[in-house]
gemmi code that builds the backbone of each chain (N, CA, C; Angstrom):
import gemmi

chains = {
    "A": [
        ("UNK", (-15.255, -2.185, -5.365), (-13.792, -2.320, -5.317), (-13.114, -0.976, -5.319)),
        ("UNK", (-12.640, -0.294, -3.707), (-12.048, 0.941, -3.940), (-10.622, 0.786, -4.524)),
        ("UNK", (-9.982, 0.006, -3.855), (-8.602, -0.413, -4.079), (-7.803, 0.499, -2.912)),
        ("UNK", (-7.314, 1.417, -3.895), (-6.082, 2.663, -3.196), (-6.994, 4.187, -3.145)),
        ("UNK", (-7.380, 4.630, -2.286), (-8.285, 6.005, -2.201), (-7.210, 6.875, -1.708)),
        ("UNK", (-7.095, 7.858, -2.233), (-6.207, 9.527, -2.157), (-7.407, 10.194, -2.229)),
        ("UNK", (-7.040, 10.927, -0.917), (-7.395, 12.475, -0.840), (-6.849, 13.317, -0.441)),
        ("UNK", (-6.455, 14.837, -0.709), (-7.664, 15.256, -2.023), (-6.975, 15.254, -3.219)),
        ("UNK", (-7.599, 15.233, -4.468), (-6.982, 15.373, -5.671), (-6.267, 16.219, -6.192)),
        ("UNK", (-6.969, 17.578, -5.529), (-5.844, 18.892, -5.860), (-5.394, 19.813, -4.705)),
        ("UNK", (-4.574, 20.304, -4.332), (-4.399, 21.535, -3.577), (-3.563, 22.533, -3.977)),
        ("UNK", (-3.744, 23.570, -3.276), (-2.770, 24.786, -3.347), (-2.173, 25.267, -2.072)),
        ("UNK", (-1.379, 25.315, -1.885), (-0.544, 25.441, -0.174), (0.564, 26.755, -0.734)),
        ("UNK", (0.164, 27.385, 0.258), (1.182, 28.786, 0.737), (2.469, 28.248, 0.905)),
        ("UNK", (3.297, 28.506, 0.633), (4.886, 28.534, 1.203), (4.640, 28.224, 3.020)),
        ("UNK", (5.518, 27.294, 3.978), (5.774, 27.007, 4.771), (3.852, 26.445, 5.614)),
        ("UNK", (3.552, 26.549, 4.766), (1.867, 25.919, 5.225), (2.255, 24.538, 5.597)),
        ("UNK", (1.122, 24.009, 6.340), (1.378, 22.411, 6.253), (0.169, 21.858, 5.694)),
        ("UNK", (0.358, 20.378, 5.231), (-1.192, 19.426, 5.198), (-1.136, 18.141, 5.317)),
        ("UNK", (-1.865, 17.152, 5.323), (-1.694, 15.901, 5.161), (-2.348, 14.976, 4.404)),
        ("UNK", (-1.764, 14.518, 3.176), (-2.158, 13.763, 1.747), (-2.620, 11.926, 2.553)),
        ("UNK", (-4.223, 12.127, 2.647), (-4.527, 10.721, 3.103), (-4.340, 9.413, 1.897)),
        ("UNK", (-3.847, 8.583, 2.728), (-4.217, 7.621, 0.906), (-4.967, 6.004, 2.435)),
        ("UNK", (-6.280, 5.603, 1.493), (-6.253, 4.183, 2.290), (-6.838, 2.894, 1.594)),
        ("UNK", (-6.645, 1.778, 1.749), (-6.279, 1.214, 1.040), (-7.293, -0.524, 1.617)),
        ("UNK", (-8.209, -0.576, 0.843), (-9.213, -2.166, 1.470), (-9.130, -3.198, 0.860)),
        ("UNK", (-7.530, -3.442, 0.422), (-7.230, -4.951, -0.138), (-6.112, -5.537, 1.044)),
        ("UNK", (-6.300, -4.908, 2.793), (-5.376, -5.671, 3.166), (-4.057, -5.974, 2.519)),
        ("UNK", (-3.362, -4.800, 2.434), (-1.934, -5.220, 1.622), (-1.043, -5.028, 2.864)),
        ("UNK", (-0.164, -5.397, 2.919), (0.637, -5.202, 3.972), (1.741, -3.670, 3.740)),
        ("UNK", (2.095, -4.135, 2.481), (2.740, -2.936, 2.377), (2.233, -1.755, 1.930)),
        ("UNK", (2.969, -0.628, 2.057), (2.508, 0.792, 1.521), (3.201, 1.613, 0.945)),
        ("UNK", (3.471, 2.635, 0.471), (4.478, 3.667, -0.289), (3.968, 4.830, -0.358)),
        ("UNK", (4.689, 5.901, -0.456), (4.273, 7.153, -1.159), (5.577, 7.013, -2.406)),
        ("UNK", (4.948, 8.006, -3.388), (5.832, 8.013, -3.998), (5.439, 9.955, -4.465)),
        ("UNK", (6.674, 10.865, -5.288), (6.210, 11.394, -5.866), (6.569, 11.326, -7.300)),
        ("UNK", (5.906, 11.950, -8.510), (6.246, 12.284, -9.566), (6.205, 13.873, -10.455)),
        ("UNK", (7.687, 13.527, -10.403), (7.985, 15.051, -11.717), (8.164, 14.753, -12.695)),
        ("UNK", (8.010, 15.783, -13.897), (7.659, 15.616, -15.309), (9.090, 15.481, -15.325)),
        ("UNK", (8.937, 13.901, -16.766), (10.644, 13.703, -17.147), (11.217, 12.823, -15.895)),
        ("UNK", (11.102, 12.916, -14.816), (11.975, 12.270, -13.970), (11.615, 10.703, -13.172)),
        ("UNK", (10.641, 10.170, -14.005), (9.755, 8.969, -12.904), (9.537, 8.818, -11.811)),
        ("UNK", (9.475, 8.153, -10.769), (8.655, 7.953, -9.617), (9.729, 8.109, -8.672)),
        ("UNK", (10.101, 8.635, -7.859), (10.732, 8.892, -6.463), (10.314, 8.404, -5.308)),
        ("UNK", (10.442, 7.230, -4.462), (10.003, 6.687, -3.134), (10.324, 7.787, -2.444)),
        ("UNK", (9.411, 8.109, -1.749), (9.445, 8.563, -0.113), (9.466, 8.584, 0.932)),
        ("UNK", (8.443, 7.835, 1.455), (8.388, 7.039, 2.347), (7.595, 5.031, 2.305)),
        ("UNK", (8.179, 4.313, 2.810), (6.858, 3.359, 2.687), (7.112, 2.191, 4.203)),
        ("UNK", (5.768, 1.786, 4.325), (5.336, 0.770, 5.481), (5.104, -0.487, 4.968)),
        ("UNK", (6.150, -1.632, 6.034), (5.896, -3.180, 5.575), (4.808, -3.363, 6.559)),
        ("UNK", (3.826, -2.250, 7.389), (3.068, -2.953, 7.648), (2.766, -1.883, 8.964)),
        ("UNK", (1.413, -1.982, 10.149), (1.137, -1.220, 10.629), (2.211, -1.047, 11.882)),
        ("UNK", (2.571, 0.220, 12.153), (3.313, 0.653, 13.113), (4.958, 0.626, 12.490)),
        ("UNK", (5.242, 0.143, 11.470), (6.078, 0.018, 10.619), (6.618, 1.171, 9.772)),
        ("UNK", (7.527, 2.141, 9.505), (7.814, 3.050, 8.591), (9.255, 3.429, 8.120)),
        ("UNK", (9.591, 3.340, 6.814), (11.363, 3.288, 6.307), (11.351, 4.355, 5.746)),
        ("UNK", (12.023, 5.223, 5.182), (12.824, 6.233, 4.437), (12.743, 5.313, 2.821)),
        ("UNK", (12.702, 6.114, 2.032), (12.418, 6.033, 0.573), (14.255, 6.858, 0.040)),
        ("UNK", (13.633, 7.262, -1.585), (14.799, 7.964, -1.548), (15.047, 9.545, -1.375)),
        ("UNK", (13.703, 10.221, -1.294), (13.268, 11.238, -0.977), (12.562, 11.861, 0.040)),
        ("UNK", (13.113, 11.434, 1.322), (12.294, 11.787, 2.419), (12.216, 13.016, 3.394)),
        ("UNK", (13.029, 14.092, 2.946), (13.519, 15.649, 3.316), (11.958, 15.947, 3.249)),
        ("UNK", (11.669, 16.370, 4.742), (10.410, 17.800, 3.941), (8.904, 17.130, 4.550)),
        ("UNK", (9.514, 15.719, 4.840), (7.831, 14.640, 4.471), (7.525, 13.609, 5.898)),
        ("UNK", (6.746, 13.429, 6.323), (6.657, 12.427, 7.970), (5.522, 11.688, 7.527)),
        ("UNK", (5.490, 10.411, 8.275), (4.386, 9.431, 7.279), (4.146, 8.753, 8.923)),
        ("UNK", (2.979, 8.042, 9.275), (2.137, 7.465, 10.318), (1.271, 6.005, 9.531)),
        ("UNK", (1.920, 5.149, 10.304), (0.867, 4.039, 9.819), (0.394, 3.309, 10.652)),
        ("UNK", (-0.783, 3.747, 11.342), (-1.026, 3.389, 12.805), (-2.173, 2.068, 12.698)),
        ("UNK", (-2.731, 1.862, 11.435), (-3.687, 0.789, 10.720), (-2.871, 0.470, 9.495)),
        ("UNK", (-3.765, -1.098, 9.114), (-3.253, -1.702, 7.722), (-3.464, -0.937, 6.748)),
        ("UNK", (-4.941, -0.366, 7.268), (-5.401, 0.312, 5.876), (-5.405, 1.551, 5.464)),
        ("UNK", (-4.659, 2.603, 6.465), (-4.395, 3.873, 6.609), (-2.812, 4.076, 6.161)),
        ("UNK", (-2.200, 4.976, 5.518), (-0.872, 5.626, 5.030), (-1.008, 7.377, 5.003)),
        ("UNK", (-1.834, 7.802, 6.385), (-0.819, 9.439, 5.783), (0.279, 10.371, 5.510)),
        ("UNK", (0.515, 11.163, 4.509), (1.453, 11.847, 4.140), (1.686, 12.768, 4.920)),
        ("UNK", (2.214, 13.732, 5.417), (2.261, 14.870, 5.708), (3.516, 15.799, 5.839)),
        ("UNK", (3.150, 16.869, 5.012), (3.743, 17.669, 5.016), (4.487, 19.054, 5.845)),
        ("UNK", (4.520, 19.148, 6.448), (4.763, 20.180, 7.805), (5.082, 21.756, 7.159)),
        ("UNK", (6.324, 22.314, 6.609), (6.205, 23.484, 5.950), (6.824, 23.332, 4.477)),
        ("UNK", (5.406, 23.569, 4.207), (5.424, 23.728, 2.185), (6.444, 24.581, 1.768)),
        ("UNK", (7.176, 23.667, 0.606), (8.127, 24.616, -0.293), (7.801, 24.317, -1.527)),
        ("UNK", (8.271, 25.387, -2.245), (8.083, 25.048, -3.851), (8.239, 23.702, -4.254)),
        ("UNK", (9.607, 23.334, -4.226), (9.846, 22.173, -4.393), (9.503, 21.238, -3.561)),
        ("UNK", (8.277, 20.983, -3.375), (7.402, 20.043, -2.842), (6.443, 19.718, -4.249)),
        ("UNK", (6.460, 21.090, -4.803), (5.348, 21.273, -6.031), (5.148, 19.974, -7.111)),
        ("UNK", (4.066, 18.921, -7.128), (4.403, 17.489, -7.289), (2.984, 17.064, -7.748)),
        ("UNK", (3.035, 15.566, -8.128), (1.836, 14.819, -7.910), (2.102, 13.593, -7.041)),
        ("UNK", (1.538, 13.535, -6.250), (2.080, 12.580, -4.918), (1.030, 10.713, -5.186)),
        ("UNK", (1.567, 10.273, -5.186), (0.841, 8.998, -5.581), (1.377, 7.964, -4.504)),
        ("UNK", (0.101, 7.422, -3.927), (0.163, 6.183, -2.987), (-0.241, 5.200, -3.672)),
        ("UNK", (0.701, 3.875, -3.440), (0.705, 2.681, -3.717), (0.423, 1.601, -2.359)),
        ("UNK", (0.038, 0.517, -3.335), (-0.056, -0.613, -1.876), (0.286, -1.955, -2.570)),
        ("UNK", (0.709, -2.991, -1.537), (1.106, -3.993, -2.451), (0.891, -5.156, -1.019)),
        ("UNK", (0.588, -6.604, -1.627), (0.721, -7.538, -0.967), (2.106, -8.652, -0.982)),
        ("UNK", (3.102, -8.311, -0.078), (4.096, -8.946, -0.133), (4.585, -9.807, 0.880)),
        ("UNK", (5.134, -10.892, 0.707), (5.469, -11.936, 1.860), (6.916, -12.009, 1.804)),
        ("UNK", (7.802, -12.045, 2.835), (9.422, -11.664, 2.815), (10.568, -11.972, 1.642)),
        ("UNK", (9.568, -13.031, 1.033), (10.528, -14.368, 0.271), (10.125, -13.964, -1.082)),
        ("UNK", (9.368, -12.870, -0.837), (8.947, -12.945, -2.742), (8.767, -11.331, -2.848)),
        ("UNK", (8.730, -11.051, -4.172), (9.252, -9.496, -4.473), (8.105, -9.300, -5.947)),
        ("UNK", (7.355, -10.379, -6.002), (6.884, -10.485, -7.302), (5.700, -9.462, -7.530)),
        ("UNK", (5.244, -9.277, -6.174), (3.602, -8.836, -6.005), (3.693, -6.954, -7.021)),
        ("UNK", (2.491, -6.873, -7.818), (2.224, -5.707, -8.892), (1.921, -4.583, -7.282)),
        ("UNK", (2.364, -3.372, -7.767), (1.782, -2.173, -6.822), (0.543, -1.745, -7.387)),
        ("UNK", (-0.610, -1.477, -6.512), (-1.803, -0.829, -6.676), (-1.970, 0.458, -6.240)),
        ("UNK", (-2.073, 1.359, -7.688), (-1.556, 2.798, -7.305), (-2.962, 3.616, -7.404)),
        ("UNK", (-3.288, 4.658, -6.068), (-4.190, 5.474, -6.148), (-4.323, 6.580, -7.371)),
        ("UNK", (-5.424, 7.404, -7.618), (-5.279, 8.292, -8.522), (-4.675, 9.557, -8.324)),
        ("UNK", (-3.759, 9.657, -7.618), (-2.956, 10.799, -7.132), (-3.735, 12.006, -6.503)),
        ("UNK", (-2.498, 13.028, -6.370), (-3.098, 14.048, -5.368), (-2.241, 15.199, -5.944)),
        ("UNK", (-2.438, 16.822, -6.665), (-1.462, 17.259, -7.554), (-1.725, 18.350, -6.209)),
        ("UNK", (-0.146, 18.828, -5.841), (0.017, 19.807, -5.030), (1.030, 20.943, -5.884)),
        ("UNK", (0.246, 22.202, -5.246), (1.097, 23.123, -6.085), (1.417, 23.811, -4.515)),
        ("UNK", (2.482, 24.175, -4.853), (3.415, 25.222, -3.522), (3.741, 26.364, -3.889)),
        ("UNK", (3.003, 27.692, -3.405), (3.280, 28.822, -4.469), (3.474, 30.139, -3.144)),
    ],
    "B": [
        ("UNK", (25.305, 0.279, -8.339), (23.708, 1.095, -7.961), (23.055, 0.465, -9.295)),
        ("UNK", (21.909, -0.115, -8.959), (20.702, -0.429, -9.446), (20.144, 0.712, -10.606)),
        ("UNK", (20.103, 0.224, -12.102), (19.344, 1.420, -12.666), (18.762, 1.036, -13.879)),
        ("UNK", (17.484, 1.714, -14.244), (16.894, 1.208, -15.246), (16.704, 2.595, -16.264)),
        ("UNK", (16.863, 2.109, -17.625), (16.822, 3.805, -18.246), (15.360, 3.160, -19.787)),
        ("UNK", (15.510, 4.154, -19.758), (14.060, 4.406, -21.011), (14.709, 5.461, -21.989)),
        ("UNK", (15.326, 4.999, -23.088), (16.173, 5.666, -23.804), (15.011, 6.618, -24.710)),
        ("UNK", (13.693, 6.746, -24.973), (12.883, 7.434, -25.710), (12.166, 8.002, -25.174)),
        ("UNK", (12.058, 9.776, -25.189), (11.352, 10.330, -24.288), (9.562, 9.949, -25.021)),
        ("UNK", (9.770, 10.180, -26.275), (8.066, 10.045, -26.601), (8.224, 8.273, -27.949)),
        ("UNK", (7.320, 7.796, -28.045), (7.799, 7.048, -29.655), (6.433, 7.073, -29.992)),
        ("UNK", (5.626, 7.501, -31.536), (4.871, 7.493, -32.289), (4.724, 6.577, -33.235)),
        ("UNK", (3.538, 5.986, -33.324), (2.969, 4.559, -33.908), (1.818, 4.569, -34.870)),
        ("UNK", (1.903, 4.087, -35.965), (0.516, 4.354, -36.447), (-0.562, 3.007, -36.129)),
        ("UNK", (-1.588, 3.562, -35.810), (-2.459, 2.498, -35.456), (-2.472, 0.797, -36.265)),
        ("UNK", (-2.468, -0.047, -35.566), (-2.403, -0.903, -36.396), (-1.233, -1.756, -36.820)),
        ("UNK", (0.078, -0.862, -36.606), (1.275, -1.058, -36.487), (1.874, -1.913, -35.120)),
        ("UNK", (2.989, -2.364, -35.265), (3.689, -2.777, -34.168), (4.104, -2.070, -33.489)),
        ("UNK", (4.409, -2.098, -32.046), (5.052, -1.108, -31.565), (5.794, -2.047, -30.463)),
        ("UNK", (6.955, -1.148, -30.245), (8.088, -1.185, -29.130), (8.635, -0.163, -28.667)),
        ("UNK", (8.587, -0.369, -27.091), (8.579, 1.133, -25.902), (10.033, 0.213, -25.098)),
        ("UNK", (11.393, 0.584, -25.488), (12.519, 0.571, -24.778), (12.612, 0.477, -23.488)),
        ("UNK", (13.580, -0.594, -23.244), (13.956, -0.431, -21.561), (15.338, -1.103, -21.164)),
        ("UNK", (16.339, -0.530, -20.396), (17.379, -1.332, -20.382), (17.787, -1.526, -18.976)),
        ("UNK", (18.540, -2.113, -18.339), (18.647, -1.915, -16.822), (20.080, -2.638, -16.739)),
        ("UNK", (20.280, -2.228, -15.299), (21.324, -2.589, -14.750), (21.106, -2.932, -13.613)),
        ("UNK", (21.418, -4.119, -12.828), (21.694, -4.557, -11.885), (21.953, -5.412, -11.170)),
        ("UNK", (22.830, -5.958, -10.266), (23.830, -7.257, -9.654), (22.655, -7.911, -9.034)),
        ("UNK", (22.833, -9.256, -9.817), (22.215, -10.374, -9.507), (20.433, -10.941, -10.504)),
        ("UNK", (20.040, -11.411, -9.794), (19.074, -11.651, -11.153), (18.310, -10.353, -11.243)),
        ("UNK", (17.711, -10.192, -12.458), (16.582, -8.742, -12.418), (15.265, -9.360, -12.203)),
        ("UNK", (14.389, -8.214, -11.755), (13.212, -8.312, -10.982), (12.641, -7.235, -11.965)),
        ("UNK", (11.599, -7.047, -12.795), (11.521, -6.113, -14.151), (10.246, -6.450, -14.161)),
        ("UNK", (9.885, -5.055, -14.464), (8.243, -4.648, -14.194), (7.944, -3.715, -15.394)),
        ("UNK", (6.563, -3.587, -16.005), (6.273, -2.532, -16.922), (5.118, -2.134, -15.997)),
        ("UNK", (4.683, -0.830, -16.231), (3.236, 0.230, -15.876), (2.552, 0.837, -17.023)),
        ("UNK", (1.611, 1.316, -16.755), (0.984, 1.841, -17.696), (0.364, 3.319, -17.143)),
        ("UNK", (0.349, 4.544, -17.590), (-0.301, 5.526, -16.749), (-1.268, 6.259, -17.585)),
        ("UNK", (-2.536, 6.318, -17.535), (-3.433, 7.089, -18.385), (-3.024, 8.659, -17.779)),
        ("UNK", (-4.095, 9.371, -18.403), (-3.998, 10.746, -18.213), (-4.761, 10.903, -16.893)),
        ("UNK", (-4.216, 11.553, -15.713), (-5.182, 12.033, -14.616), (-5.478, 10.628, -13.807)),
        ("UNK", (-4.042, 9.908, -13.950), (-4.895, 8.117, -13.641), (-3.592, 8.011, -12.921)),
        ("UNK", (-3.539, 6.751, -11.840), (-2.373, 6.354, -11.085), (-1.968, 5.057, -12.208)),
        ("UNK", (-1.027, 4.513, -11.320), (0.186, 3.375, -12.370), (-0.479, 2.398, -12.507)),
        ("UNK", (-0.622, 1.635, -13.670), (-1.465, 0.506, -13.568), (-0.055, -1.157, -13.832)),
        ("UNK", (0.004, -1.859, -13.195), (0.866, -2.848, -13.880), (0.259, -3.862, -15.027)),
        ("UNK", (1.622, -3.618, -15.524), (0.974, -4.769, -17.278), (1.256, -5.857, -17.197)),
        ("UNK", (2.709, -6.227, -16.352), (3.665, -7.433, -16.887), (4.946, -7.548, -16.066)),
        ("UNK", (5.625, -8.554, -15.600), (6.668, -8.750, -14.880), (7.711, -9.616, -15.467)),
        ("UNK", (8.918, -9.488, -14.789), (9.842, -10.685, -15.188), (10.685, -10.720, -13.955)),
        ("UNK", (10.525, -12.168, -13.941), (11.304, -12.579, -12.093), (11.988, -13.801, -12.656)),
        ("UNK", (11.500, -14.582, -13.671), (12.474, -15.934, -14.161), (11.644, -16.453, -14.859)),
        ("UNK", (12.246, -17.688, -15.951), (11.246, -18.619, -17.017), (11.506, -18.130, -18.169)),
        ("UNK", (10.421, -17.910, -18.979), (10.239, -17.809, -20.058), (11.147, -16.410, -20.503)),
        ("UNK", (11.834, -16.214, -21.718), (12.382, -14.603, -21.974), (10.733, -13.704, -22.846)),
        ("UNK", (9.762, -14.082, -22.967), (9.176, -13.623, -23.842), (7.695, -14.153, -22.417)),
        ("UNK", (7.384, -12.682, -22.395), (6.297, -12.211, -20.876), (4.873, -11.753, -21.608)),
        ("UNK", (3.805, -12.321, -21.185), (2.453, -11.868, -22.107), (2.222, -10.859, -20.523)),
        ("UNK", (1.485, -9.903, -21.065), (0.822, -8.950, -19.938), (-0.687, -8.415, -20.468)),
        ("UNK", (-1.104, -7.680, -20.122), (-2.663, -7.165, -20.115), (-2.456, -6.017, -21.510)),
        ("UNK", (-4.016, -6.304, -21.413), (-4.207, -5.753, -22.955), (-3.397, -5.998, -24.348)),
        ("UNK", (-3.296, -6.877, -24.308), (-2.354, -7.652, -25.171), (-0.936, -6.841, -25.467)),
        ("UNK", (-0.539, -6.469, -24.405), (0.835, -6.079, -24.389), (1.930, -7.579, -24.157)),
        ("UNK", (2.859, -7.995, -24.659), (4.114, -8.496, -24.340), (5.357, -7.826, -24.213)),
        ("UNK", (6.569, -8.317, -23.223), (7.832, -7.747, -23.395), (9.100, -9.399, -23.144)),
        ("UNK", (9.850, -8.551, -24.237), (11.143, -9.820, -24.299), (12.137, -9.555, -23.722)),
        ("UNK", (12.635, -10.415, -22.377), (13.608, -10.061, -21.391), (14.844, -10.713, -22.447)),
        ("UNK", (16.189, -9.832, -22.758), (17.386, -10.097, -23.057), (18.623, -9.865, -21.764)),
        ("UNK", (18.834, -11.014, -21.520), (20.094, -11.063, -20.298), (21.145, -10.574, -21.007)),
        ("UNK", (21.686, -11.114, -21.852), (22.881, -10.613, -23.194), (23.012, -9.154, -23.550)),
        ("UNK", (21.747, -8.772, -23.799), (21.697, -6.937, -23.876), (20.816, -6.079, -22.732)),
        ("UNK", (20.963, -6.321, -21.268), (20.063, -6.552, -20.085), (18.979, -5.463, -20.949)),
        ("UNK", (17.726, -6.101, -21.308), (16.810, -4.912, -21.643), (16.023, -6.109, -21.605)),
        ("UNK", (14.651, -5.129, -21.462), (13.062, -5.408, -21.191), (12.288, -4.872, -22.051)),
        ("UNK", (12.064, -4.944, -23.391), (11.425, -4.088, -24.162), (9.970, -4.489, -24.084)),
        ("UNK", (9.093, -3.469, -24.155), (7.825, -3.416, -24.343), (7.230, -3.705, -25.601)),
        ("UNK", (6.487, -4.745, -25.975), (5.943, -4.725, -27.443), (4.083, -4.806, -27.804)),
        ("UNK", (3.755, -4.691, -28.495), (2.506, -5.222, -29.092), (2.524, -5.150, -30.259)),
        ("UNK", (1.936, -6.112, -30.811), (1.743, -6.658, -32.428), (0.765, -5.776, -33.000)),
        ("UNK", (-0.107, -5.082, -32.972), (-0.850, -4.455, -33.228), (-1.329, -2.929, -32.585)),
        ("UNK", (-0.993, -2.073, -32.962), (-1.028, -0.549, -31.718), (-2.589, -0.611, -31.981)),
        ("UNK", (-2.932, 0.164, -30.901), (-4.520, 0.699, -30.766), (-4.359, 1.855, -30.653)),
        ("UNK", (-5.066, 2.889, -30.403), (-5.270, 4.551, -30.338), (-5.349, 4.942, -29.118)),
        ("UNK", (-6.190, 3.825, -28.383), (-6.469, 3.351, -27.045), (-5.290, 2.958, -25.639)),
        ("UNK", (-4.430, 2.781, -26.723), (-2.906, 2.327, -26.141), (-1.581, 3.558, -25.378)),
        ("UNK", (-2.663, 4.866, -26.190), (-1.993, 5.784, -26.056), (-1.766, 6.599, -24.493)),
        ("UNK", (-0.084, 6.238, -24.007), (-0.506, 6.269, -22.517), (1.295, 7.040, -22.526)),
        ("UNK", (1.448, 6.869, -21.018), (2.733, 6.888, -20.593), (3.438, 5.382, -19.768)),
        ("UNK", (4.095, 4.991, -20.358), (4.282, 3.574, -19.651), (5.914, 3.875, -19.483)),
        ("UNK", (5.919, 3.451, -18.334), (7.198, 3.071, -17.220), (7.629, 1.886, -16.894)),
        ("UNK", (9.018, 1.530, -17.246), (9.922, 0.112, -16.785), (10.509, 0.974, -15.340)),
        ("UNK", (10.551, -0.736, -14.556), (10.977, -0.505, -13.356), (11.829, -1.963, -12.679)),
        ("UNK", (12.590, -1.661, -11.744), (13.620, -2.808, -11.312), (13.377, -2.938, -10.235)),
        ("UNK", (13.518, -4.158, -9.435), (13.663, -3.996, -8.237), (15.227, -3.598, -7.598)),
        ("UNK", (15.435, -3.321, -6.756), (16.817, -2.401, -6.668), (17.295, -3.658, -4.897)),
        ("UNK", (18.310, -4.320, -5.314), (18.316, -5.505, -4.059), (19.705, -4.652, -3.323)),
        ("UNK", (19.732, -3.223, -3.166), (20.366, -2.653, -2.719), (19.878, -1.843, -1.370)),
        ("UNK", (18.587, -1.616, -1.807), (17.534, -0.959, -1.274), (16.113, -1.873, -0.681)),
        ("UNK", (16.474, -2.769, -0.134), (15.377, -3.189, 0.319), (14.308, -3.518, -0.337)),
        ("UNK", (15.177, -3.998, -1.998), (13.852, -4.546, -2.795), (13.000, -3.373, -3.098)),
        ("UNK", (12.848, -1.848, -3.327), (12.210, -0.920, -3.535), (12.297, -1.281, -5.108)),
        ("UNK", (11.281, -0.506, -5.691), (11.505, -0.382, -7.227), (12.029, 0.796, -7.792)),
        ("UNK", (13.295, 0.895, -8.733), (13.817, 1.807, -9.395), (12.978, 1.791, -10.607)),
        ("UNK", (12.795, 2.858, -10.996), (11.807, 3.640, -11.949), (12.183, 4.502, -13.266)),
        ("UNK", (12.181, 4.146, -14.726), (12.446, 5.025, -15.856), (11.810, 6.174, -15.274)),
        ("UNK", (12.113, 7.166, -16.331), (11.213, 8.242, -16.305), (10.315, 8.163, -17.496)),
        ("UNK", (10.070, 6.755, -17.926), (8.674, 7.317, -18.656), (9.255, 7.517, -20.164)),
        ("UNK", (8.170, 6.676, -21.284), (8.232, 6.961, -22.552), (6.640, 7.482, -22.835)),
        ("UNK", (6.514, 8.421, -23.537), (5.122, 8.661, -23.743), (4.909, 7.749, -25.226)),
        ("UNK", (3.982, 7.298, -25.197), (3.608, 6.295, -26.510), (2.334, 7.156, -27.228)),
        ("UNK", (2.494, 7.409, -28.412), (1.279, 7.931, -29.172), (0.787, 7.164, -30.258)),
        ("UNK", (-0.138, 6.839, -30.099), (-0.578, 5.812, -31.298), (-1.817, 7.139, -32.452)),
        ("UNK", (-1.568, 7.186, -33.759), (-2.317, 8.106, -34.642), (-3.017, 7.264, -35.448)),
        ("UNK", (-4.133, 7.601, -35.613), (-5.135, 7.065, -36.542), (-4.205, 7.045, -38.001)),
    ],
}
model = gemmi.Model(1)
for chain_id, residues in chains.items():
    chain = gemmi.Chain(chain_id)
    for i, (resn, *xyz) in enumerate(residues, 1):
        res = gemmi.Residue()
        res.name, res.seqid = resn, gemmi.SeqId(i, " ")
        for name, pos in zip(("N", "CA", "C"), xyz):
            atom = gemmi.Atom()
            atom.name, atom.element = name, gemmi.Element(name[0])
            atom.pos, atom.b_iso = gemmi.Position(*pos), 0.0
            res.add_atom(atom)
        chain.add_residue(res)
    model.add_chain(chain)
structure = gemmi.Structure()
structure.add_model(model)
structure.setup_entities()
């Protein structure tokens, strides 16, 4: 049982560098998310997919481009690193049907990026 | 605007004790109210929900929380702390402003001491 797989767990990125934070996911969920988290401030949406070929704006989406070209694929990517990117980036997945909102998110073990 | 707050940045418990981890929210129309759980170096785990029914929600690891419409809050409880318990746990809303996304505390850290 993988669930939600992130890679990689840690990086370090140069100022205006780019990369791309994989997360994928083998419970067939339809939906997807990134989210990030800063200390003190809880979880920030970024981007997320109701599904493949599918992609919305979160509440933080400056900086960030997301591809969901499979069910089970969500990459992140970053284009040019700034400090304030400096984060732990966590992908979620969830099984949801239009009419119901109930379904728990299944969250990977994150990915800690430092921007220096 | 949709919002959920976590009025305690940390709360300390002695093992064995009861404990309750705060949550209050705001938002038009019914609430959609979620707890998490986050170990150290670990992603969000969910404990427990409230969408309608009962005001008093059993969740995992013998966590419960009691939904109050009257004082809109979701408090987190267990009858007994463990040491084991000792995490960061997050209340969250669904936000029917936003496409049903979830709005997110920032987090009470819970410490349970021998």
């Amino acid at each position: 049982n993988a669930g939600v797989t992130q890679t990689p767990k840690f990086r370090i990125l140069k100022i205006g560098q780019s990369m791309t934070l994989q997360c994928a996911q083998d419970m067939n969920h339809n939906y997807m998310y990134w989210y990030r988290q800063d200390p003190g401030m809880g979880l920030k949406l970024i981007y997320y997919s109701v599904g493949a070929g599918i992609t919305d704006k979160g509440e933080v989406p400056n900086g960030y481009n997301v591809s969901r070209s499979t069910t089970e694929d969500f990459p992140l990517r970053l284009e040019l690193a700034a400090p304030s990117q400096t984060s732990v980036y966590f992908c979620a997945s969830s099984y949801s049907q239009s009419s119901s909102y109930n379904s728990p998110l299944h969250f990977g073990n994150g990915t800690r990026l430092t921007v220096t | 605007a949709q919002s959920v707050a976590q009025p305690e940045d940390q709360v300390n418990v002695a093992e064995g004790n009861p404990l309750t981890v705060k949550c209050t929210y705001s938002v038009s129309g019914n609430p959609y109210l979620f707890w998490y759980v986050q170990y150290p170096n670990r992603g969000l785990q969910f404990l427990l929900k409230y969408i309608t029914g009962d005001n008093l929600v059993k969740g995992s690891y013998g966590f419960e929380a009691e939904f109050n419409k009257s004082q809109t809050s979701f408090h987190l409880k267990k009858p007994s702390a463990l040491v084991s318990d000792s995490a960061l746990y997050f209340c969250a809303v669904r936000d029917m402003d936003s496409n049903y996304q979830l709005i997110w505390g920032a987090g009470t850290k819970l410490i349970i001491k021998p």
